[in-house]
N, C-alpha and C positions, 0 to 999 in steps of 0.2 A: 083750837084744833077740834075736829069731830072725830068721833069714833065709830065704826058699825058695828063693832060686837067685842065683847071681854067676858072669855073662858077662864075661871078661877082655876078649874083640873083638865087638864091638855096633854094628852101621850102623843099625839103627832106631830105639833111643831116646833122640833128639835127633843134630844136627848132627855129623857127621864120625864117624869111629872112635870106641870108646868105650868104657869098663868102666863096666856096669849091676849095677846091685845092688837084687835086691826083698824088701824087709823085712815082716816080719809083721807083723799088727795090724790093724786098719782098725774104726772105731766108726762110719763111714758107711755101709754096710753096703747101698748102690746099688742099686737095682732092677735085675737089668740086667749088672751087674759082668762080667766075665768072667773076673776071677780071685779068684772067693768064697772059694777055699781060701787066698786069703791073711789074710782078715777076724781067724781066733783069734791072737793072738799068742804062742801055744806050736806055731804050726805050722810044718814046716822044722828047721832045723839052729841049732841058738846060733851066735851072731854072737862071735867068738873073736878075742882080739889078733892068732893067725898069720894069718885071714882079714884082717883090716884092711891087716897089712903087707905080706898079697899085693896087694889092690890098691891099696896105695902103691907095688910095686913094679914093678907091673904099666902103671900112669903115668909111671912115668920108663922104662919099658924103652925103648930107643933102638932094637929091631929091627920094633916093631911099633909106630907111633906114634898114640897115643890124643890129643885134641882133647881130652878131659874125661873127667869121672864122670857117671855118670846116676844117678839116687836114684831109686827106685820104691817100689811094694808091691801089697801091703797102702799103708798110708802114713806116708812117713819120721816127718812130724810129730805121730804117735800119742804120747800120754801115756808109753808104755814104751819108748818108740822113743829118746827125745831125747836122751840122757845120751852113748849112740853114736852117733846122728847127728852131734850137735856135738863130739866128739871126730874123727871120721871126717874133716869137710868143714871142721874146724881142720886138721889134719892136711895136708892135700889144699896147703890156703893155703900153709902154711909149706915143705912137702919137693917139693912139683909144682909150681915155677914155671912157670908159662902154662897152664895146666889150668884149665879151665874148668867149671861145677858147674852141671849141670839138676836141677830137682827137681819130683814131682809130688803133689800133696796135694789129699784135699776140702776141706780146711781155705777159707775167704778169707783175702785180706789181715787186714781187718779184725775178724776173729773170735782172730787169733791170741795168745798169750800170750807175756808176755816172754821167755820161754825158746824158745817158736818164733817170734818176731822177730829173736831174736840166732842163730839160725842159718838165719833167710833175710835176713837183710840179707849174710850169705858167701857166695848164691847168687847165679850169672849170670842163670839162665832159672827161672821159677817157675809150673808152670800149675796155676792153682789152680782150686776149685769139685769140688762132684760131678759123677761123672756122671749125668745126666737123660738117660733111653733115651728118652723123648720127643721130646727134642731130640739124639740121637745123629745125625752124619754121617761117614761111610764118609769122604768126602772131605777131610776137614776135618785139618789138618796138626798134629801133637804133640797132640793132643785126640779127645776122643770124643764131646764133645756142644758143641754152640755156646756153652750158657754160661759153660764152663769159657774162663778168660781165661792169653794167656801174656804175662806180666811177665816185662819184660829190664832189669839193673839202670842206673840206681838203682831197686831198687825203694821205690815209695811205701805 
């Protein structure tokens, strides 16, 4: 997996403080996107075990306190993506007690495969859908177009 960027302290993507991570890939490929340079998934930096265990460590730092992980992209639940995804937000579960996990994908619920169901059923907040710049709203809170849906678990 590549990544294009990893913010340790994050107030925008999702609830409270936070360590964001945006990973390469994306096969939705959005009209609209605003981050097209994340679509190839050779773009950005390899995604590395010392990157991972900085932001395990970076979760438990006690001086700055993080609410959660944020998962972004491109999108986490990309065919190349998921091997370290679900190591990541394993991880997260087991060494972050009370840490809490957003994730965002074009993926649906219902489109997704059993290997991205077992790593959204470890996620707290899930917005899923494209984005449709038809239905884009400036307003519209964790999202960029209305169709896109935020699932808080359990998710169904």
């Amino acid at each position: 997996m590549n990544y294009l960027s990893y913010h340790s302290v994050d107030v925008v993507n999702g609830q409270g403080t936070r360590c964001t991570l945006f990973v390469a890939g994306c096969e939705h490929q959005c009209r609209g996107c605003y981050n097209q340079k994340s679509w190839r998934c050779d773009s950005g930096h390899p995604y590395t075990d010392d990157l991972e265990q900085q932001i395990i460590n970076d979760l438990n730092d006690s001086r700055i306190r993080r609410k959660g992980l944020s998962l972004s992209g491109g999108d986490p639940l990309h065919p190349d993506n998921l091997d370290a995804v679900q190591r990541l937000v394993e991880r997260v579960r087991k060494e972050c007690a009370g840490k809490d996990i957003w994730m965002w994908t074009g993926y649906q619920l219902k489109e997704l495969n059993p290997q991205q169901q077992a790593i959204v059923k470890q996620v707290d907040t899930l917005i899923d859908g494209k984005f449709e710049q038809e239905l884009a709203d400036p307003k519209l809170q964790w999202r960029g177009s209305s169709n896109q849906i935020i699932h808080c678990q359990p998710l169904q």
